[in-house]
PALOMAR-120600 format. One record per residue: residue number from 1; residue in three letters; x, y, z of N, C-alpha, C in turn. Coordinates in steps of 0.2 Angstrom, whole numbers, plus 5000, padded with zeros to 4 digits. Layout:
+-----+------+------+------+------+-------+-------+-------+------+------+------+
:  nr : rest : n_xx : n_yy : n_zz : ca_xx : ca_yy : ca_zz : c_xx : c_yy : c_zz :
+-----+------+------+------+------+-------+-------+-------+------+------+------+
: NUM :  ALA :    X :    Y :    Z :     X :     Y :     Z :    X :    Y :    Z :
...
+-----+------+------+------+------+-------+-------+-------+------+------+------+
! end
This chain:
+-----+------+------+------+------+-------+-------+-------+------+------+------+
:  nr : rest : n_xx : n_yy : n_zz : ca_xx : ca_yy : ca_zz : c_xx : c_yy : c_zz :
+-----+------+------+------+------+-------+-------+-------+------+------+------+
:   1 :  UNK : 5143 : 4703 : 5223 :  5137 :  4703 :  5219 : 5135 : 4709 : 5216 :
:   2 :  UNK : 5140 : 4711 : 5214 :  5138 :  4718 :  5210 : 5134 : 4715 : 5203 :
:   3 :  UNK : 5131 : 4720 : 5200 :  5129 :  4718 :  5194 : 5133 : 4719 : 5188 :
:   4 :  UNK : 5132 : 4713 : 5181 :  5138 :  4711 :  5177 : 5136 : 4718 : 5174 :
:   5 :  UNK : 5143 : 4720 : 5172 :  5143 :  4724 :  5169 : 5142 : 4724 : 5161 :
:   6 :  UNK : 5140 : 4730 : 5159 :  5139 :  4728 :  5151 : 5143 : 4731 : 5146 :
:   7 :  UNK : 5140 : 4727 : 5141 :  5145 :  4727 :  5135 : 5148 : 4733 : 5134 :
:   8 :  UNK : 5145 : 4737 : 5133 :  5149 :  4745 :  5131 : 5152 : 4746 : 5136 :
:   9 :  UNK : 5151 : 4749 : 5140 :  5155 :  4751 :  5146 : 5160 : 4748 : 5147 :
:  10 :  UNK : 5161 : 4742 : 5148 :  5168 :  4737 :  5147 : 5172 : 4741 : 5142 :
:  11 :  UNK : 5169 : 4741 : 5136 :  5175 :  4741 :  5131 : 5178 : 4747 : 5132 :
:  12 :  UNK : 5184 : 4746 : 5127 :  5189 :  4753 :  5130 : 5188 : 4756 : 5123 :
:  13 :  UNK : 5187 : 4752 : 5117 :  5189 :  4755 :  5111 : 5183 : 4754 : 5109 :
:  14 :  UNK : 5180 : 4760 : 5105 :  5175 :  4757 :  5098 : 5178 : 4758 : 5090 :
:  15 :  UNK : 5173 : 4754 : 5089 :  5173 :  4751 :  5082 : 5174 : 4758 : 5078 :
:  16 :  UNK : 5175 : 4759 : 5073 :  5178 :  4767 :  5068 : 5170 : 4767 : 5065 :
:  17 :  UNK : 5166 : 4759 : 5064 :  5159 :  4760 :  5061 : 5153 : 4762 : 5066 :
:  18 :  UNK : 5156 : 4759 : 5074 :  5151 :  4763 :  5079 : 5151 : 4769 : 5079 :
:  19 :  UNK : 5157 : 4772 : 5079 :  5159 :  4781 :  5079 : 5153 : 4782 : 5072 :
:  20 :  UNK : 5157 : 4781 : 5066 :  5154 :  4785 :  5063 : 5145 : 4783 : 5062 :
:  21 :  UNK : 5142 : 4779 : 5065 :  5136 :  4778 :  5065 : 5131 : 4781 : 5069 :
:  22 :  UNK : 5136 : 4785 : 5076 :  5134 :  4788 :  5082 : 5135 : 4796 : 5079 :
:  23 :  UNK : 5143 : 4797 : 5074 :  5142 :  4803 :  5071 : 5135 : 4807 : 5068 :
:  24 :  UNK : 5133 : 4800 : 5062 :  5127 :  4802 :  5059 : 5121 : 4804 : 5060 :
:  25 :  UNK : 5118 : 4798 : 5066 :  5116 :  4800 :  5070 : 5114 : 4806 : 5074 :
:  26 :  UNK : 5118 : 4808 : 5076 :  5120 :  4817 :  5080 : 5119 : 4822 : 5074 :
:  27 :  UNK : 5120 : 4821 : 5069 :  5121 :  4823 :  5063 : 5114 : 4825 : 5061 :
:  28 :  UNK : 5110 : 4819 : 5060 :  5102 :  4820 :  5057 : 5098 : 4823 : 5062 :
:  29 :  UNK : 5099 : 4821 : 5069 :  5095 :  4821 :  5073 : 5097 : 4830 : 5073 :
:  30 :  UNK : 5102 : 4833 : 5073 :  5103 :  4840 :  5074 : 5098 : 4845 : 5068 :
:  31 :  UNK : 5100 : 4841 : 5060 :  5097 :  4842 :  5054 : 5090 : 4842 : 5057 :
:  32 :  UNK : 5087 : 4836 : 5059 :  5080 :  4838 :  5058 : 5076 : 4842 : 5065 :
:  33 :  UNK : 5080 : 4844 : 5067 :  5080 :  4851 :  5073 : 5079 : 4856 : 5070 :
:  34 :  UNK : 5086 : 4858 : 5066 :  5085 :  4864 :  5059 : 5082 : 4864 : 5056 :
:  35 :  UNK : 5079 : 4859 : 5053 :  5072 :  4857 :  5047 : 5064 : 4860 : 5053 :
:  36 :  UNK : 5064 : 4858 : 5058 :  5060 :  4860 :  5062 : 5058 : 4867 : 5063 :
:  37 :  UNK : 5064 : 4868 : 5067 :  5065 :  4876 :  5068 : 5064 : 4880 : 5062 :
:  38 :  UNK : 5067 : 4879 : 5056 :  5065 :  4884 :  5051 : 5057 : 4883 : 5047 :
:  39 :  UNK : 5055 : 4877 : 5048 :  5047 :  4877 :  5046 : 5041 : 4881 : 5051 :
:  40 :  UNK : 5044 : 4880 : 5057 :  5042 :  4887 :  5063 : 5043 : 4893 : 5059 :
:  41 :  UNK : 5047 : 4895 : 5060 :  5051 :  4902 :  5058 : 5046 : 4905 : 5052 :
:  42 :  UNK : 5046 : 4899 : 5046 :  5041 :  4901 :  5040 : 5035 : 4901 : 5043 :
:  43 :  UNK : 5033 : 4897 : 5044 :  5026 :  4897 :  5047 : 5025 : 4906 : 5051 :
:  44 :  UNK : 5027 : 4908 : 5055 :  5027 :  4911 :  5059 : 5027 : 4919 : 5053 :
:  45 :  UNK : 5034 : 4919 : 5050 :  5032 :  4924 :  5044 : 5027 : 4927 : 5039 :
:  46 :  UNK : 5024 : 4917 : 5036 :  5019 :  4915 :  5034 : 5013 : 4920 : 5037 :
:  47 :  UNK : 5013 : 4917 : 5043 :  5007 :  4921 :  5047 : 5006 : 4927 : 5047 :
:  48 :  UNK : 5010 : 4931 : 5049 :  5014 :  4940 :  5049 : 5012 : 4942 : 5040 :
:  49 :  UNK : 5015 : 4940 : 5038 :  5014 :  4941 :  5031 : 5003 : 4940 : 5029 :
:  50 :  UNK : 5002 : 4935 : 5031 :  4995 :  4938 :  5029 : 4991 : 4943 : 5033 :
:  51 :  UNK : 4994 : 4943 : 5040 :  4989 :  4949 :  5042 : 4991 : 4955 : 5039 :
:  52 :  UNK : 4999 : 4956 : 5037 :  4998 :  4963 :  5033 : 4996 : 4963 : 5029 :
:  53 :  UNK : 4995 : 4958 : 5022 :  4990 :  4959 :  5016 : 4981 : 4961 : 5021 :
:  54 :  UNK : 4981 : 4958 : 5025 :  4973 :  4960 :  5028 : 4973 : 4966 : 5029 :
:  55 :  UNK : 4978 : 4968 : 5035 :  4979 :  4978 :  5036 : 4977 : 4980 : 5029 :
:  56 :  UNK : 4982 : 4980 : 5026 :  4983 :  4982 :  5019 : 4978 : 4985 : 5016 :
:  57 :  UNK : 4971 : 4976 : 5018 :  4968 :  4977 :  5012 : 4962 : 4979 : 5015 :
:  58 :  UNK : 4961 : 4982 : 5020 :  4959 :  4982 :  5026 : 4958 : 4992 : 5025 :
:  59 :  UNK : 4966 : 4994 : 5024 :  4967 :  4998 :  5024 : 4966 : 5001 : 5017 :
:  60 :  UNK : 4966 : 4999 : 5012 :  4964 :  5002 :  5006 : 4956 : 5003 : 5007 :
:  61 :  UNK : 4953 : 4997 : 5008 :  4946 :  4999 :  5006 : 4943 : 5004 : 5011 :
:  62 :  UNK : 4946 : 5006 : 5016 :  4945 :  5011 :  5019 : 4946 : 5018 : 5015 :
:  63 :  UNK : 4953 : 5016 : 5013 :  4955 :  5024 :  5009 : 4950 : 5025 : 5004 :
:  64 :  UNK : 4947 : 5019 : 5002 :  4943 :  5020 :  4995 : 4935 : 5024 : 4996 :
:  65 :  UNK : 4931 : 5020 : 5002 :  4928 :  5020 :  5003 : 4928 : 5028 : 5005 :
:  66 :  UNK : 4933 : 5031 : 5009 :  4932 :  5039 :  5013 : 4933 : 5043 : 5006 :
:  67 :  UNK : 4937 : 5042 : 5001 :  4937 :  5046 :  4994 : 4931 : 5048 : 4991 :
:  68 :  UNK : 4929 : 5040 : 4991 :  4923 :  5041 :  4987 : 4916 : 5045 : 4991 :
:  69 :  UNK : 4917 : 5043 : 4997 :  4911 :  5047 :  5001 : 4915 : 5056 : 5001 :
:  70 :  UNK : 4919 : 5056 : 5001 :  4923 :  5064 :  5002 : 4922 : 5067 : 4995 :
:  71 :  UNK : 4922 : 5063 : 4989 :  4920 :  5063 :  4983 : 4913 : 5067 : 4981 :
:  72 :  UNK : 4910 : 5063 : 4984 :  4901 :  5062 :  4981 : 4901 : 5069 : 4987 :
:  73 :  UNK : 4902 : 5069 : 4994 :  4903 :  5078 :  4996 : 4904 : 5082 : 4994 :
:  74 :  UNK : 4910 : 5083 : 4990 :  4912 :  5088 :  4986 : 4908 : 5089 : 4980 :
:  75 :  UNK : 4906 : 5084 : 4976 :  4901 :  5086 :  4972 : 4894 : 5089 : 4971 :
:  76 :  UNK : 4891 : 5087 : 4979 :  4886 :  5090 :  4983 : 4885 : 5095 : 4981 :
:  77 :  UNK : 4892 : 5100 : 4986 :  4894 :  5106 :  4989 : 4894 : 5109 : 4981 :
:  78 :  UNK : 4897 : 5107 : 4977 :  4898 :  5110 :  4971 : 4891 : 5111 : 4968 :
:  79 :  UNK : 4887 : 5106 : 4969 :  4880 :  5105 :  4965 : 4876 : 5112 : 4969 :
:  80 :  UNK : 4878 : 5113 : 4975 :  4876 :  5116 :  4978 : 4875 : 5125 : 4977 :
:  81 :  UNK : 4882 : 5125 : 4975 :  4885 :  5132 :  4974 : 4881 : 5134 : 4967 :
:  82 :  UNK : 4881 : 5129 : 4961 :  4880 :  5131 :  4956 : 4873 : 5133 : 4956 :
:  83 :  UNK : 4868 : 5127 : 4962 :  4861 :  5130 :  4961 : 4860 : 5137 : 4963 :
:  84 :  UNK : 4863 : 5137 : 4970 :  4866 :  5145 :  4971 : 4866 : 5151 : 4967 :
:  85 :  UNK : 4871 : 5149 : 4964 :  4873 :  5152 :  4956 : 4869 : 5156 : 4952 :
:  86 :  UNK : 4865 : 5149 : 4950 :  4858 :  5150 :  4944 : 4854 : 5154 : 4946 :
:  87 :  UNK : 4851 : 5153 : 4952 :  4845 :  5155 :  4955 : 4849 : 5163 : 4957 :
:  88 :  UNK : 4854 : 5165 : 4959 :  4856 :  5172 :  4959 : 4856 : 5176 : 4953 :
:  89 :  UNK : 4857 : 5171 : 4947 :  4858 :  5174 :  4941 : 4850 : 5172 : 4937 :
:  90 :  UNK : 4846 : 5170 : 4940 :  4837 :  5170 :  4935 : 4839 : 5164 : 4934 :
:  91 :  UNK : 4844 : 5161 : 4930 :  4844 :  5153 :  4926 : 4840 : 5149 : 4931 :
:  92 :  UNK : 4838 : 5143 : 4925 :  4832 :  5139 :  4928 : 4837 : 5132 : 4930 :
:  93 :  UNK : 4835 : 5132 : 4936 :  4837 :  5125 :  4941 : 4842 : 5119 : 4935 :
:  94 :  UNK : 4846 : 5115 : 4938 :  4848 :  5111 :  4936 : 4845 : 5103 : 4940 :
:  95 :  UNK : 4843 : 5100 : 4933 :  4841 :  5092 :  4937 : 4845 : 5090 : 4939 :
:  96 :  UNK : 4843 : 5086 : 4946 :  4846 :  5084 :  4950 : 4852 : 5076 : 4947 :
:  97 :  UNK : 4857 : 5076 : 4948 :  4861 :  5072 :  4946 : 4858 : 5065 : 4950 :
:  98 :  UNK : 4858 : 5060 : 4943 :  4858 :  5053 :  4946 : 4863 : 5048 : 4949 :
:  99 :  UNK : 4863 : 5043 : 4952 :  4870 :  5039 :  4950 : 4872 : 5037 : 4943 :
: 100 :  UNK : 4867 : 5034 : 4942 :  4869 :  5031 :  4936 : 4863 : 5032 : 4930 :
: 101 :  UNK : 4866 : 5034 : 4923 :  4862 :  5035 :  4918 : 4856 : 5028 : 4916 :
: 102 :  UNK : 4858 : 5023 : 4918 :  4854 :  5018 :  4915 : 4851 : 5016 : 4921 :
: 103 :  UNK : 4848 : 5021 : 4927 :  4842 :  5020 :  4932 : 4836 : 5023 : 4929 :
: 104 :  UNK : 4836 : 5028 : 4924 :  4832 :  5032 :  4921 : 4828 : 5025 : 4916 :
: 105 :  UNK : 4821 : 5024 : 4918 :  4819 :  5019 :  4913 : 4816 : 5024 : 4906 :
: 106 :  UNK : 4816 : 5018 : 4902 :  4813 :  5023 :  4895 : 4807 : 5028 : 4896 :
: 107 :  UNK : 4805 : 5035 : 4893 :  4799 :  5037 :  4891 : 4795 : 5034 : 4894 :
: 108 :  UNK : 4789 : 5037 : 4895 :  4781 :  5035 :  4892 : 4780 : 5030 : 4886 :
: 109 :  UNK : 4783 : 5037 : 4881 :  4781 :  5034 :  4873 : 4786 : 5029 : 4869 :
: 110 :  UNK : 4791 : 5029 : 4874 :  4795 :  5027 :  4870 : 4796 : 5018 : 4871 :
: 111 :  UNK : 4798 : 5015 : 4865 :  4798 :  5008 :  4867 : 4804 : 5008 : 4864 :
: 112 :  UNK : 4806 : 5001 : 4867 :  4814 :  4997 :  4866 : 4813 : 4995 : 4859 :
: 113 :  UNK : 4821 : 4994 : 4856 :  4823 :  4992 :  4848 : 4828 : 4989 : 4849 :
: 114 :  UNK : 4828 : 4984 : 4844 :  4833 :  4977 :  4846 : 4839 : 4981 : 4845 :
: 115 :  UNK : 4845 : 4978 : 4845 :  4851 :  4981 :  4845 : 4853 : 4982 : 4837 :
: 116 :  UNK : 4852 : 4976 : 4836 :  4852 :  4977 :  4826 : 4848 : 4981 : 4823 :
: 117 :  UNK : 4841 : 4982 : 4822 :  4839 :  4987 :  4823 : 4841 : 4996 : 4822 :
: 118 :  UNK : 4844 : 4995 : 4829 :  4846 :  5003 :  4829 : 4853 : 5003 : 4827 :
: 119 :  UNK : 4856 : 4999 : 4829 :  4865 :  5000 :  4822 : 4860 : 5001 : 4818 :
: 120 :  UNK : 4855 : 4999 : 4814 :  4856 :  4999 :  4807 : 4850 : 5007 : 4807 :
: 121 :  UNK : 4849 : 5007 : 4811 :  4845 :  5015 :  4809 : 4851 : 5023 : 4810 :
: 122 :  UNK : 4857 : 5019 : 4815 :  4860 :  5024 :  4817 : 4865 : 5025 : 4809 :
: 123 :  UNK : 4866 : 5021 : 4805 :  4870 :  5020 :  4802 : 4867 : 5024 : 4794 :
: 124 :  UNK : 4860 : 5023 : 4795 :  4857 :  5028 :  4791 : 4855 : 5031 : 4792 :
: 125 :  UNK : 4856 : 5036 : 4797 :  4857 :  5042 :  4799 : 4864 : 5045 : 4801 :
: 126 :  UNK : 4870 : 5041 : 4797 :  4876 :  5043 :  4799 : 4881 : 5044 : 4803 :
: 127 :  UNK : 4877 : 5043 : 4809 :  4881 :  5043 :  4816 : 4884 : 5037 : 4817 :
: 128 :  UNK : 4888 : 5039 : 4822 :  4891 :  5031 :  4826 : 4888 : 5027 : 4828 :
: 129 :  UNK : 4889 : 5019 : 4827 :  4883 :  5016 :  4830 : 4885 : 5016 : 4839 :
: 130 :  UNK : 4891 : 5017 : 4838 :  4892 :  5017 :  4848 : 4896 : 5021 : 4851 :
: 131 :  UNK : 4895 : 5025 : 4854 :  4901 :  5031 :  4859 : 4903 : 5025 : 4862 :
: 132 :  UNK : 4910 : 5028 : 4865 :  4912 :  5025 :  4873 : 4911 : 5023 : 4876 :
: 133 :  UNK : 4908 : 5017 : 4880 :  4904 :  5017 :  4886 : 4898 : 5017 : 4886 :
: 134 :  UNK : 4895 : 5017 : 4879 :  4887 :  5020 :  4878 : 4884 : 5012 : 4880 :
: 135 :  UNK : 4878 : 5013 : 4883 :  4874 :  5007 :  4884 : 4870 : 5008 : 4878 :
: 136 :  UNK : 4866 : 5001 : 4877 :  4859 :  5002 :  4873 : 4854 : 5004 : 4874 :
: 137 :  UNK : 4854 : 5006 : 4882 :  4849 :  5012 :  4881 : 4851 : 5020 : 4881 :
: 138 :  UNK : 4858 : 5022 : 4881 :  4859 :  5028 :  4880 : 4859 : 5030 : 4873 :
: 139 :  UNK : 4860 : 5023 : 4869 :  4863 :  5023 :  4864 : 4856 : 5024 : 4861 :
: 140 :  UNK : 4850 : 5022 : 4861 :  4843 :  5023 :  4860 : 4842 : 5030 : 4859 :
: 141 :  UNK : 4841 : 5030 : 4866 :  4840 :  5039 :  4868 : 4841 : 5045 : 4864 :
: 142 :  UNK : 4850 : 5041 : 4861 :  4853 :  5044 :  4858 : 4850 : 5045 : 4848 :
: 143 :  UNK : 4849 : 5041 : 4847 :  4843 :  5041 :  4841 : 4838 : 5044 : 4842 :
: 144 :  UNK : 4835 : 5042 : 4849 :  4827 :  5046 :  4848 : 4830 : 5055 : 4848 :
: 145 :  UNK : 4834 : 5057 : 4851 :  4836 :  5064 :  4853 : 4836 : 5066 : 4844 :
: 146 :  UNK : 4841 : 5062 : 4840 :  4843 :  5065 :  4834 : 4838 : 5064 : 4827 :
: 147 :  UNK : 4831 : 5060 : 4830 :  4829 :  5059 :  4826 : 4821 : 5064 : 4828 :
: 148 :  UNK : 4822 : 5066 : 4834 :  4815 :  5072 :  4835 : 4818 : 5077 : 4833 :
: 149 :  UNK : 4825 : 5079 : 4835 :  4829 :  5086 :  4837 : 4828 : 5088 : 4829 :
: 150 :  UNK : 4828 : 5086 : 4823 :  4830 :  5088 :  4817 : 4823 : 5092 : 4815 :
: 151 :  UNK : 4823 : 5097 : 4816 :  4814 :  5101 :  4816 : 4818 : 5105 : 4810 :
: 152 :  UNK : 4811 : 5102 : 4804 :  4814 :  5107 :  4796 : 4814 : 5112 : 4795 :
: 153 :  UNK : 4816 : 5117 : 4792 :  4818 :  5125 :  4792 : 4811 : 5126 : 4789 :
: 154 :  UNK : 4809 : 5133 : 4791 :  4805 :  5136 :  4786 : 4808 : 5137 : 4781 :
: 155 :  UNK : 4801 : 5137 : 4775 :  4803 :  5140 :  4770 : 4808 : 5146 : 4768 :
: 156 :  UNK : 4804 : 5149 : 4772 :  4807 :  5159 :  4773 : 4816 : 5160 : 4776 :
: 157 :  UNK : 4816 : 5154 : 4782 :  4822 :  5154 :  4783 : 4830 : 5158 : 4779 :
: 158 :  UNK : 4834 : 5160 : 4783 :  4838 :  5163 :  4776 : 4844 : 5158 : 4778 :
: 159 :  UNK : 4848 : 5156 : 4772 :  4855 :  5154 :  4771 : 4859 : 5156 : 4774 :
: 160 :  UNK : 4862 : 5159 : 4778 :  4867 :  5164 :  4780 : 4870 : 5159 : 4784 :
: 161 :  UNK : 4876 : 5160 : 4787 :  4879 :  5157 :  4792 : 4877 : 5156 : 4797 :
: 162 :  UNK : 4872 : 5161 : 4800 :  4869 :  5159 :  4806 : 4860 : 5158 : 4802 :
: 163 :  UNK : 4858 : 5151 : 4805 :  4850 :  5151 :  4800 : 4845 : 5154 : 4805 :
: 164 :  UNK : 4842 : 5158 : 4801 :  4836 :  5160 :  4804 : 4831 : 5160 : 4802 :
: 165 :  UNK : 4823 : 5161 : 4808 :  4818 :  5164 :  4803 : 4816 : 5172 : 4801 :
: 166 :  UNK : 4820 : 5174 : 4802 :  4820 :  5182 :  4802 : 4818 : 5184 : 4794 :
: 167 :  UNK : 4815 : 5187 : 4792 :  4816 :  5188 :  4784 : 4820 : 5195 : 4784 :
: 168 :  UNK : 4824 : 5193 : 4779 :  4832 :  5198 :  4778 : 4828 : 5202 : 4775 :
: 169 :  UNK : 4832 : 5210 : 4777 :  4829 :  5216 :  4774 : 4835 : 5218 : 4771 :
: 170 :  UNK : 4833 : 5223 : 4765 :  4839 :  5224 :  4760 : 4843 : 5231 : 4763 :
: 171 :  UNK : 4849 : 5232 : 4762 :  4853 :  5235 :  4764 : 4850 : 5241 : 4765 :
: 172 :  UNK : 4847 : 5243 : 4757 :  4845 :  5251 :  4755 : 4841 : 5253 : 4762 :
: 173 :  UNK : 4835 : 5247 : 4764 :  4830 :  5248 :  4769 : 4833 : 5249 : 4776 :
: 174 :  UNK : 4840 : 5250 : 4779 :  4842 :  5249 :  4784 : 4845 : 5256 : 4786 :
: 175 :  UNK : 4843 : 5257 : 4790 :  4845 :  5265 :  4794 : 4850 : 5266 : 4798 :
+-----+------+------+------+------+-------+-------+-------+------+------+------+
! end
Protein backbone atom coordinates (compact mmCIF):
# COMPACT_ATOMS: atom_id res chain seq x y z
CA UNK A 1 0.00 0.00 0.00
CA UNK A 2 2.56 2.29 -1.06
CA UNK A 3 1.18 5.41 -2.75
CA UNK A 4 0.36 5.44 -6.61
CA UNK A 5 2.82 6.96 -8.19
CA UNK A 6 2.60 9.98 -10.30
CA UNK A 7 2.36 10.84 -13.63
CA UNK A 8 5.82 12.53 -14.16
CA UNK A 9 7.87 10.42 -12.30
CA UNK A 10 6.79 7.27 -13.97
CA UNK A 11 7.58 8.65 -17.26
CA UNK A 12 11.04 7.79 -18.60
CA UNK A 13 10.76 10.19 -21.63
CA UNK A 14 9.27 13.78 -21.96
CA UNK A 15 7.69 15.39 -24.66
CA UNK A 16 10.45 17.76 -26.79
CA UNK A 17 7.31 20.43 -26.19
CA UNK A 18 7.60 19.86 -22.21
CA UNK A 19 11.43 20.40 -22.42
CA UNK A 20 11.17 23.23 -24.36
CA UNK A 21 8.39 24.90 -22.23
CA UNK A 22 10.40 24.03 -18.97
CA UNK A 23 13.47 25.58 -21.11
CA UNK A 24 11.51 28.89 -21.38
CA UNK A 25 10.36 28.96 -18.33
CA UNK A 26 14.02 28.88 -16.77
CA UNK A 27 14.63 31.29 -19.37
CA UNK A 28 12.16 34.16 -18.30
CA UNK A 29 12.28 33.48 -14.82
CA UNK A 30 16.29 34.04 -14.96
CA UNK A 31 15.37 37.26 -17.41
CA UNK A 32 13.23 38.74 -15.00
CA UNK A 33 15.89 38.27 -12.19
CA UNK A 34 18.24 40.42 -14.62
CA UNK A 35 15.63 42.83 -15.24
CA UNK A 36 15.26 43.06 -11.43
CA UNK A 37 18.76 43.10 -10.40
CA UNK A 38 19.57 45.88 -13.02
CA UNK A 39 16.50 48.19 -11.84
CA UNK A 40 18.37 47.82 -8.32
CA UNK A 41 21.68 48.68 -9.60
CA UNK A 42 20.11 51.87 -11.41
CA UNK A 43 18.13 52.87 -8.65
CA UNK A 44 21.03 52.73 -6.39
CA UNK A 45 23.22 54.86 -9.09
CA UNK A 46 20.24 56.95 -9.45
CA UNK A 47 20.44 57.52 -5.73
CA UNK A 48 24.45 58.22 -5.71
CA UNK A 49 24.06 60.38 -8.57
CA UNK A 50 21.84 62.94 -6.80
CA UNK A 51 23.53 63.20 -3.58
CA UNK A 52 26.57 64.32 -5.68
CA UNK A 53 24.49 67.00 -7.50
CA UNK A 54 23.51 67.97 -3.72
CA UNK A 55 27.36 67.93 -2.49
CA UNK A 56 28.06 69.79 -5.61
CA UNK A 57 25.56 72.17 -5.20
CA UNK A 58 25.94 72.31 -1.66
CA UNK A 59 29.47 72.83 -2.30
CA UNK A 60 29.25 75.60 -4.92
CA UNK A 61 26.96 77.80 -2.85
CA UNK A 62 29.41 77.51 -0.25
CA UNK A 63 32.35 78.62 -2.47
CA UNK A 64 30.22 81.39 -3.55
CA UNK A 65 28.96 82.52 -0.52
CA UNK A 66 33.01 82.56 1.19
CA UNK A 67 33.99 84.68 -2.22
CA UNK A 68 31.65 87.04 -1.81
CA UNK A 69 31.91 87.62 1.99
CA UNK A 70 36.07 87.38 1.23
CA UNK A 71 35.09 90.04 -1.52
CA UNK A 72 33.04 92.54 0.35
CA UNK A 73 36.41 92.10 2.95
CA UNK A 74 38.79 92.97 0.69
CA UNK A 75 36.95 95.88 -0.32
CA UNK A 76 36.48 97.05 3.16
CA UNK A 77 40.29 96.79 3.95
CA UNK A 78 40.80 98.64 0.51
CA UNK A 79 37.97 101.39 1.50
CA UNK A 80 39.85 101.39 4.37
CA UNK A 81 43.45 102.15 3.31
CA UNK A 82 42.26 104.73 1.00
CA UNK A 83 40.57 106.64 3.83
CA UNK A 84 43.80 106.28 5.43
CA UNK A 85 45.33 107.68 2.57
CA UNK A 86 43.18 110.80 2.18
CA UNK A 87 43.07 111.76 5.54
CA UNK A 88 47.16 111.50 5.44
CA UNK A 89 47.21 113.41 2.42
CA UNK A 90 44.44 116.58 3.74
CA UNK A 91 41.78 115.03 0.96
CA UNK A 92 38.35 115.18 2.02
CA UNK A 93 36.69 111.58 3.23
CA UNK A 94 35.10 109.54 0.73
CA UNK A 95 31.30 108.55 1.06
CA UNK A 96 30.67 105.63 2.23
CA UNK A 97 29.88 102.94 -0.42
CA UNK A 98 26.38 101.48 -0.76
CA UNK A 99 25.28 98.16 -1.96
CA UNK A 100 23.34 99.25 -4.38
CA UNK A 101 22.68 102.51 -6.36
CA UNK A 102 18.96 102.40 -6.47
CA UNK A 103 18.70 102.33 -2.36
CA UNK A 104 19.49 105.97 -2.54
CA UNK A 105 15.71 107.46 -2.75
CA UNK A 106 15.44 110.72 -5.01
CA UNK A 107 16.37 114.30 -3.47
CA UNK A 108 14.39 116.54 -1.46
CA UNK A 109 13.62 118.71 -4.45
CA UNK A 110 13.58 116.45 -6.79
CA UNK A 111 10.42 114.49 -8.29
CA UNK A 112 9.98 111.54 -10.63
CA UNK A 113 9.48 111.82 -14.62
CA UNK A 114 7.77 109.38 -16.60
CA UNK A 115 10.15 107.29 -18.74
CA UNK A 116 8.92 108.90 -21.98
CA UNK A 117 9.36 112.15 -20.71
CA UNK A 118 13.06 111.83 -19.99
CA UNK A 119 14.02 109.83 -23.25
CA UNK A 120 12.66 112.66 -24.82
CA UNK A 121 14.40 115.45 -22.62
CA UNK A 122 17.65 113.47 -22.74
CA UNK A 123 17.40 113.22 -26.49
CA UNK A 124 17.17 117.04 -26.54
CA UNK A 125 20.03 117.42 -24.73
CA UNK A 126 21.92 115.06 -26.91
CA UNK A 127 22.95 112.42 -24.74
CA UNK A 128 21.97 108.75 -24.67
CA UNK A 129 18.74 107.90 -23.55
CA UNK A 130 20.23 104.92 -21.69
CA UNK A 131 23.84 103.70 -20.42
CA UNK A 132 24.35 100.04 -19.70
CA UNK A 133 22.54 98.86 -16.99
CA UNK A 134 21.25 102.34 -16.24
CA UNK A 135 17.93 102.14 -14.18
CA UNK A 136 15.40 105.03 -14.40
CA UNK A 137 16.36 106.47 -11.58
CA UNK A 138 20.05 106.64 -12.45
CA UNK A 139 19.19 107.54 -15.68
CA UNK A 140 17.22 110.66 -13.94
CA UNK A 141 19.80 111.60 -11.75
CA UNK A 142 21.76 111.48 -14.76
CA UNK A 143 19.75 114.56 -16.44
CA UNK A 144 19.27 116.43 -13.29
CA UNK A 145 23.28 116.27 -12.97
CA UNK A 146 23.75 117.53 -16.76
CA UNK A 147 21.10 119.86 -16.68
CA UNK A 148 22.29 121.87 -13.21
CA UNK A 149 26.04 121.14 -13.97
CA UNK A 150 25.86 123.29 -17.19
CA UNK A 151 26.57 126.80 -15.26
CA UNK A 152 27.12 129.79 -18.21
CA UNK A 153 30.55 131.28 -18.74
CA UNK A 154 31.00 134.85 -17.86
CA UNK A 155 31.04 137.28 -20.09
CA UNK A 156 34.80 138.06 -19.31
CA UNK A 157 35.55 134.39 -19.71
CA UNK A 158 38.41 133.83 -22.26
CA UNK A 159 38.29 131.41 -25.21
CA UNK A 160 41.55 129.72 -24.94
CA UNK A 161 41.76 126.00 -24.51
CA UNK A 162 41.55 125.88 -21.10
CA UNK A 163 38.22 128.45 -20.06
CA UNK A 164 38.48 130.79 -17.60
CA UNK A 165 37.58 133.59 -15.66
CA UNK A 166 40.85 135.19 -15.36
CA UNK A 167 40.98 138.42 -17.64
CA UNK A 168 43.98 137.87 -20.10
CA UNK A 169 46.79 140.30 -19.77
CA UNK A 170 48.72 141.26 -22.90
CA UNK A 171 51.91 139.97 -23.41
CA UNK A 172 53.69 143.62 -23.42
CA UNK A 173 52.22 143.71 -19.72
CA UNK A 174 54.06 140.56 -18.53
CA UNK A 175 57.35 140.43 -16.74
Amino acid sequence: TSPPPSSESTKKYLKRADQEAQRQQAYLSEQAALQHEREAKLQQKRKREEEEVLRNRDRDEKRRRLAEESRLRREEEEDKKERARRKRLGLPDLPLRSASKEEIPLAQGEEDITEADLLLKLRSIQEPITLFGETHKQRLRRYRRLTTSSVPQPSNASNGPIPTTLISVPASEML
